[in-house]
C-alpha positions in Angstrom: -54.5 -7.8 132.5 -52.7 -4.7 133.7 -49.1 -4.2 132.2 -46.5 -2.2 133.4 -44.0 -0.3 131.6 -41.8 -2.7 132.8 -41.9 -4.9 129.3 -43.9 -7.6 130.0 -43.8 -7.8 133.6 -47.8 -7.6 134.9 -48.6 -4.9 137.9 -49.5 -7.7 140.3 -46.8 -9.6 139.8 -44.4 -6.5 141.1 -46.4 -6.5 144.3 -45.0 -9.8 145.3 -41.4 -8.2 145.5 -40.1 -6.2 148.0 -40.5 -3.1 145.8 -38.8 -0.9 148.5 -36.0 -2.7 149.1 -35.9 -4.0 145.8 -35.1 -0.5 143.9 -31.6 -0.8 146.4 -31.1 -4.5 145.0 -30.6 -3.3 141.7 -27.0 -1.3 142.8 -24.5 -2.5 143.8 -24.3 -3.4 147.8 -21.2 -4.5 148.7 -20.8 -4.6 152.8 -17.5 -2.4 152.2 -19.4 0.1 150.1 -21.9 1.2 153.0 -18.6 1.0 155.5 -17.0 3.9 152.6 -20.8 5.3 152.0 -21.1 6.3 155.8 -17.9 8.2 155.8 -18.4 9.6 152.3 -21.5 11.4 154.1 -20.0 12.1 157.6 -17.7 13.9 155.3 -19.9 15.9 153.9 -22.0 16.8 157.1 -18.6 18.3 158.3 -18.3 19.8 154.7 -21.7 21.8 155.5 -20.8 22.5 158.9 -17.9 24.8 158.1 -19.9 27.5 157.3 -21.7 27.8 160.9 -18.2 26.8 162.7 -16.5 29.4 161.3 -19.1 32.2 162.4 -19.7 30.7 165.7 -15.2 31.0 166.3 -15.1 34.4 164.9 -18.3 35.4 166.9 -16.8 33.9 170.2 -13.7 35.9 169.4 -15.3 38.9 168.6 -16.7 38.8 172.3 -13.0 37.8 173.8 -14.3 34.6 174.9 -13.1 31.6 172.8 -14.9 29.5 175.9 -18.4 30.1 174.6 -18.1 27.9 171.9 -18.2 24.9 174.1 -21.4 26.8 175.8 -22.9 26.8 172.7 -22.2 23.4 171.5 -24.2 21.9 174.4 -27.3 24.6 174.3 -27.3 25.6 170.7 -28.0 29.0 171.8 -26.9 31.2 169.3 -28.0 34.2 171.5 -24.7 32.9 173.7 -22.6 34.3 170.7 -24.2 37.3 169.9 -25.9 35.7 166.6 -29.1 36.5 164.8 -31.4 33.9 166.0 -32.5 33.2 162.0 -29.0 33.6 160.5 -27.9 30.8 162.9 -30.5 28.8 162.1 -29.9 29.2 158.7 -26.2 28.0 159.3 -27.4 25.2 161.2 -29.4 23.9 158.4 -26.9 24.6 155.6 -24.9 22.0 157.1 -27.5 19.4 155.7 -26.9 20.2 152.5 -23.4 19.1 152.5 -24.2 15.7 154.0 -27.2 15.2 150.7 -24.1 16.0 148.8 -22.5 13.4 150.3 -25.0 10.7 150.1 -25.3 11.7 146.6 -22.2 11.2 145.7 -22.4 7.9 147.4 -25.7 6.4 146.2 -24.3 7.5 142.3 -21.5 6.5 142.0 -20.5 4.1 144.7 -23.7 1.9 144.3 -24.3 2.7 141.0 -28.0 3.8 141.4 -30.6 6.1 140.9 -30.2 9.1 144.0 -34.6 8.2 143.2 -34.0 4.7 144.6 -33.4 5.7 147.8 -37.3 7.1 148.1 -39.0 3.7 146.1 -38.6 1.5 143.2 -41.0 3.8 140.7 -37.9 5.9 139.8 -40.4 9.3 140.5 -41.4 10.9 143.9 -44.5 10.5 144.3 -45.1 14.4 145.2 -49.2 13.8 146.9 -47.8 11.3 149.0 -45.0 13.6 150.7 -47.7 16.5 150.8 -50.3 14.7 152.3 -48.2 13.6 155.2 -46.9 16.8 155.6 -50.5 18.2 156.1 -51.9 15.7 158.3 -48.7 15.8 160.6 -49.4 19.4 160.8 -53.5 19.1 161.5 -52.5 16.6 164.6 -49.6 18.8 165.8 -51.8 21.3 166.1 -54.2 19.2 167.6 -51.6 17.3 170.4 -50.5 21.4 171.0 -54.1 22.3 171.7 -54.7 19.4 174.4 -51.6 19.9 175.5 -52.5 23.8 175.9 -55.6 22.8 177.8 -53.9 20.8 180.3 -51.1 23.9 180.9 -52.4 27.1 179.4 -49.9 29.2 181.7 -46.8 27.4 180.3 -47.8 29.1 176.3 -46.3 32.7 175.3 -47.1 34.2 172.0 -43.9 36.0 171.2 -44.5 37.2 167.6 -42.5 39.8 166.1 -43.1 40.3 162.6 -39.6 41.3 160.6 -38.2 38.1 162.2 -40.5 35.8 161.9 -41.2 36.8 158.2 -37.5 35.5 157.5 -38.1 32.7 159.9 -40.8 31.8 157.8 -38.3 32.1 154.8 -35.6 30.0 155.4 -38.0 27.4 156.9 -39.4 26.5 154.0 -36.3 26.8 152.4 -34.6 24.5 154.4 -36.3 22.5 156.6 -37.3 20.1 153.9 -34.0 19.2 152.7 -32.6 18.8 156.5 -35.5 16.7 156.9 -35.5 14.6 153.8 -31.7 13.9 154.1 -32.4 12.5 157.4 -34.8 9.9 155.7 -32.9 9.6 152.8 -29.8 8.5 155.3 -31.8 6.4 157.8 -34.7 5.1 156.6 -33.3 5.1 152.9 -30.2 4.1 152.6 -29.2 2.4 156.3 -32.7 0.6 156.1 -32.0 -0.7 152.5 -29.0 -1.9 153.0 -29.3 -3.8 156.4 -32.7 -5.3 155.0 -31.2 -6.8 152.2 -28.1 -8.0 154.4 -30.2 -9.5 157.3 -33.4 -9.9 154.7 -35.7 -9.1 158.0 -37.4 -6.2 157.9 -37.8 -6.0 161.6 -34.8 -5.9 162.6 -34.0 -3.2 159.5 -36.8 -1.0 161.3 -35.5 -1.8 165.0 -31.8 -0.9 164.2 -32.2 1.8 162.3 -34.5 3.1 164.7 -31.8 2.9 167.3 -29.7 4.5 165.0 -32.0 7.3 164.3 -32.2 7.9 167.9 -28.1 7.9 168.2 -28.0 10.7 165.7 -29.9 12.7 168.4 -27.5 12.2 171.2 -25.8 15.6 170.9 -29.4 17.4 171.1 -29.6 20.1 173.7 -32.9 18.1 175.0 -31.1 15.0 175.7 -29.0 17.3 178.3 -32.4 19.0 179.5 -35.1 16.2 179.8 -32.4 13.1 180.4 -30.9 10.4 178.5 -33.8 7.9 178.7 -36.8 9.2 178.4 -35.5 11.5 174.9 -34.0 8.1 173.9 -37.4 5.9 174.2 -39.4 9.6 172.7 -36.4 9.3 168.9 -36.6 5.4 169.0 -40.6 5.4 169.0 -40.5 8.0 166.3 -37.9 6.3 164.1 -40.0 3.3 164.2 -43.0 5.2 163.2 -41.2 6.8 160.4 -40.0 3.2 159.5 -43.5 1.5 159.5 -44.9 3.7 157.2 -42.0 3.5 155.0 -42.4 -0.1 154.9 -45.9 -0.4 155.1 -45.8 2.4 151.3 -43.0 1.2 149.6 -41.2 4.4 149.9 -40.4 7.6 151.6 -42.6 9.9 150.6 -44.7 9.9 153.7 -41.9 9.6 156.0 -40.3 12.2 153.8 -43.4 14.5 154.6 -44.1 14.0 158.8 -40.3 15.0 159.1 -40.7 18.0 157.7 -43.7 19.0 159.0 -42.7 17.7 162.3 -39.5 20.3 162.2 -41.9 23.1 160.3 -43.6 22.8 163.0 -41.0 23.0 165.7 -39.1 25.6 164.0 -42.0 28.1 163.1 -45.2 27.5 165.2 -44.2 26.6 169.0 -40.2 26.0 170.3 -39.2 26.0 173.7 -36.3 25.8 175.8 -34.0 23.3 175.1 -34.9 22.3 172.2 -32.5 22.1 168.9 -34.2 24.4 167.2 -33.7 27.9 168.5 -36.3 30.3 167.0 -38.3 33.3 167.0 -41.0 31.2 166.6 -44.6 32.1 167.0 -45.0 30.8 170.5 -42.4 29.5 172.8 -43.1 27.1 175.5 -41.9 26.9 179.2 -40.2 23.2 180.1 -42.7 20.8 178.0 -43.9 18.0 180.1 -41.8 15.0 178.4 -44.5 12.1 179.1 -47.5 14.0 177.9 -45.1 14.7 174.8 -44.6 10.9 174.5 -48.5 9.8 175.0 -49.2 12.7 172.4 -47.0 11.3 169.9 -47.9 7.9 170.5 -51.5 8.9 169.9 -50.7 11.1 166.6 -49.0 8.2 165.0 -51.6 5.7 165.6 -53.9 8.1 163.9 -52.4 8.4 161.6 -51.3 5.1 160.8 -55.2 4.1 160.4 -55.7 7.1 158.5 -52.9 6.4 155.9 -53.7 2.4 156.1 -57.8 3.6 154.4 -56.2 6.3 152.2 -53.3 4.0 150.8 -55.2 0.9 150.7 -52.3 -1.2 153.4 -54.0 -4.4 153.2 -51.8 -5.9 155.4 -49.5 -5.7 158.6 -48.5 -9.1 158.3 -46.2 -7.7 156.1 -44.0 -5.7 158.9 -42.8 -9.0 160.1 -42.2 -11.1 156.7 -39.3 -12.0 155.4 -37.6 -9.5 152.6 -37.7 -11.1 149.2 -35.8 -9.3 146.4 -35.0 -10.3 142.8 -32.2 -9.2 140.0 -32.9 -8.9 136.6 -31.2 -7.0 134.3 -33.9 -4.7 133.7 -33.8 -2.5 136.6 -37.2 -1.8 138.4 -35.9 1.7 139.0 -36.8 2.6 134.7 -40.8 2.2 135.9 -41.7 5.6 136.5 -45.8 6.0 135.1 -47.3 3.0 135.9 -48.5 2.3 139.4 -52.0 2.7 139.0 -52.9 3.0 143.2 -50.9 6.1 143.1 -53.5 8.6 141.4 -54.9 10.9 144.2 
């Protein structure tokens, strides 16, 4: 019989726990905590935002025009300030670093955990996963661009300019994947965690933190240019996504990955008007049609849910709708960080 490194608990026998939600079960999870966690990290997204509020004021009073702050605000235009398109964006991601701080803080020392825990209960990140999410997003990006492309050539302009786009390039993958991670760290980490082993359902843990997910967006400049619903339906199907295959693994990593990629993507390959991330990207595109986007995304996901379902051996979706089941014990699942055999790639 396989053991773990878990004393004398077998491998199997781990399977039958709800190993994601199980790592958050060994903290502590008081209802008043999460209340105090949320505001430690709202905190600490206001923290990192200083840095890019305090350019934006002094370049709006450079110009004489306090007014274009507002302006900005609602397009995210950095152009509308007189900023460098990359050292805004920069700015713009900084501010993410001060919200991890925050949920760091938080998931220490207010819940007594492992920051780990909030990925999976191996206490490791399982590094291939994250990777190999973040490459398939990218292959079917590029492949729901190139249909997309076939059906409105006209609307694509190449707009490269090689000094900027080399630093583009830079702070990207600088960036990008702790903005991204921290987003599924927050949501689909801690929020999910906590509400799943409050309500012990994981579908309503997926639905409301999907909802949440799609709140977070509100203040996008593409709510403002493609409307309220349709934007709303596109972040709520994506958080749901992101939440089944966090489920479905027992952990972030994958979710971790299709963010990133998703904003990689966004931030260095194609951007358009409207969107929240304001570029010098490679191409920009004119207005993007928001129901194609929708289908396209549909379509990518379900790819690449069968795809990760063969790779990752998901043997079943029953699972999605049963209830969560979590044990204590005073030897914390987050110390097992070698042993899970079906995670050799």
């Amino acid at each position: 019989m396989k053991r773990s490194s878990m004393g004398s608990i077998p491998y199997f026998r781990r399977q039958t726990t709800d190993m994601f939600f199980q790592a958050a079960n060994n903290g502590s999870n008081s209802w008043w905590q999460y209340l105090l966690g949320i505001l430690i990290v709202a905190l600490g997204y206001l923290f990192g935002q200083a840095p890019l509020g305090i350019v934006v004021l002094w370049a709006a009073n450079r110009k004489g025009d306090l007014s274009l702050v507002n302006e900005f605000a609602e397009s995210v235009d950095f152009s509308i300030v007189g900023l460098n398109a990359n050292i805004g964006f920069a700015l713009a991601l900084i501010m993410f670093l001060g919200a991890l701080l925050g949920l760091w803080i938080t998931v220490r020392y207010l819940h007594n955990r492992t920051f780990v825990s909030l990925v999976n209960s191996f206490g490791r990140i399982r590094w291939s996963r994250f990777l190999w999410g973040l490459g398939i997003w990218i292959g079917l990006g590029i492949a729901s661009e190139t249909i997309s492309w076939a059906i409105n050539p006209d609307a694509y302009h190449v707009q490269f300019e090689a000094g900027s786009f080399i630093w583009l390039v830079i702070i990207a993958l600088l960036l990008i994947p702790f903005q991204a991670s921290f987003e599924e760290l927050f949501v689909r980490g801690y929020l999910m965690q906590g509400i799943g082993l409050g309500t012990h359902s994981r579908v309503f843990a997926m639905i409301s933190t999907s909802v949440v997910f799609a709140s977070l967006h509100l203040m996008n400049p593409e709510i403002t240019k493609f409307g309220l619903s349709s934007m709303v339906a596109y972040y709520v199907l994506v958080g749901l996504f992101l939440a089944v295959i966090t489920v479905m693994d027992d952990g972030l990593e994958l979710a971790m990955g299709v963010h990133t990629a998703t904003n990689l993507f966004g931030s260095i390959l194609i951007t358009f008007e409207g969107s929240a991330l304001q570029t010098p990207a490679l191409i920009k595109l004119d207005t993007p049609d928001v129901q194609i986007m929708l289908w396209l995304m549909v379509l990518s996901a379900s790819v690449f849910l069968v795809l990760a379902s063969r790779k990752y051996s998901w043997d079943t979706w029953a699972k999605l709708r049963s209830p969560i089941q979590t044990t204590r014990s005073e030897t914390s699942v987050l110390e097992d960080d070698t042993s899970d055999p079906s995670q050799s790639i």
